[in-house]
N, C-alpha and C positions, 0 to 999 in steps of 0.2 A: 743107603743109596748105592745101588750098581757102580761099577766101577765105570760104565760107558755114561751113563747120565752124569756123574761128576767131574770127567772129562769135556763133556761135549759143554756142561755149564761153564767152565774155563775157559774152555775155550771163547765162547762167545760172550768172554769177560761179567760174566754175574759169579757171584760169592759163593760157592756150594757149601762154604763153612770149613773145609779143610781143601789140603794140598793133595791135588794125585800124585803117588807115589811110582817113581821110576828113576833107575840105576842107569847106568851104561856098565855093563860087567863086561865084557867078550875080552878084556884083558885080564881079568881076575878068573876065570874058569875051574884051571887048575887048584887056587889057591881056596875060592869058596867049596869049591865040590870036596876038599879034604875035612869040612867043618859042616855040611848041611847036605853033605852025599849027590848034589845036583845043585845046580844054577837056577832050576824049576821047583826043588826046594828052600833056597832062600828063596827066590821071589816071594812065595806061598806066604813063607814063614814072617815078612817084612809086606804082606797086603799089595805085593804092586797094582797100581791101576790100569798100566798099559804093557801092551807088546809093539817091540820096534823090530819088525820083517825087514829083511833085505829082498829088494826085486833086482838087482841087475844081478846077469851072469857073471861068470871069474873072466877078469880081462885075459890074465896068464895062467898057465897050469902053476900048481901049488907047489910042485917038485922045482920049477924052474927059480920062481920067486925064493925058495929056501938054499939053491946054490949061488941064488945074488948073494942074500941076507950074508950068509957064511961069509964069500968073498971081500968085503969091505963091510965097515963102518955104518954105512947107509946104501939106500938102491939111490941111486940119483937119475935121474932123466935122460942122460946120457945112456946110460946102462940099460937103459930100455928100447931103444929106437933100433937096437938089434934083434930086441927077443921078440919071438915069434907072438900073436895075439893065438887066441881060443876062437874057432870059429862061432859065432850064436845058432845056437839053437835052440829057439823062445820054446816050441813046439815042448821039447821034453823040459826044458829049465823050469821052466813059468807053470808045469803042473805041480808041484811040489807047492810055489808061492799062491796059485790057489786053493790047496787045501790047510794052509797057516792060517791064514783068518778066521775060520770056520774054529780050529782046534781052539787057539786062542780067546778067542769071545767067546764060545761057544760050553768050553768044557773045561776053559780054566777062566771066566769072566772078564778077561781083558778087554779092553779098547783098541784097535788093532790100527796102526800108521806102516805104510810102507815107503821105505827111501826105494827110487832107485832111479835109474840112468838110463839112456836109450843111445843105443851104441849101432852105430850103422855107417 
């Protein structure tokens, strides 16, 4: 059985005889890709069933978020209500998130779910 047919039977609560298989790794990155050379290697290697795409843009640049981190303990909310946001723009963002479902399903059999946020 496909990986998308045994998802979508789950989903719509019938028994497809096993569990689809899916991680949350984006914390483990560094640590799996030291043991299976990618992240796209374990999956492979462990059958996952699905891909979880991100659809929202970066609220803040990545440089800015990394001199919170350093500075304390935690970013707290506070510490935000001064940093500056990323302006959206879906136009270039959102051509990248449409061609993941396609790679995804397509050329490595995944079920493809996208999170995201609509910021405006």
């Amino acid at each position: 059985m496909k990986s998308h047919e045994l998802v979508s039977l789950t989903i719509k609560g019938q028994n497809p005889g096993r569990t689809p298989v899916y991680g949350w790794l984006a914390n483990l990155k560094e640590e799996i890709s030291k043991i299976f050379g990618s992240v796209e290697a374990f999956e492979d290697h462990y059958v996952f069933n699905m891909a979880h795409i991100f659809g929202d843009p970066p609220m803040y640049d990545n440089e800015i978020i990394e001199v919170l981190k350093k500075s304390a303990n935690s970013i707290t909310p506070e510490m935000l209500l001064d940093t500056p946001m990323n302006p959206v723009d879906r136009t270039v963002y959102y051509n990248d998130i449409r061609k993941q479902p396609k790679y995804h399903k397509q050329a490595r059999g995944r079920f493809c779910y996208i999170q995201t946020a609509l910021c405006d």
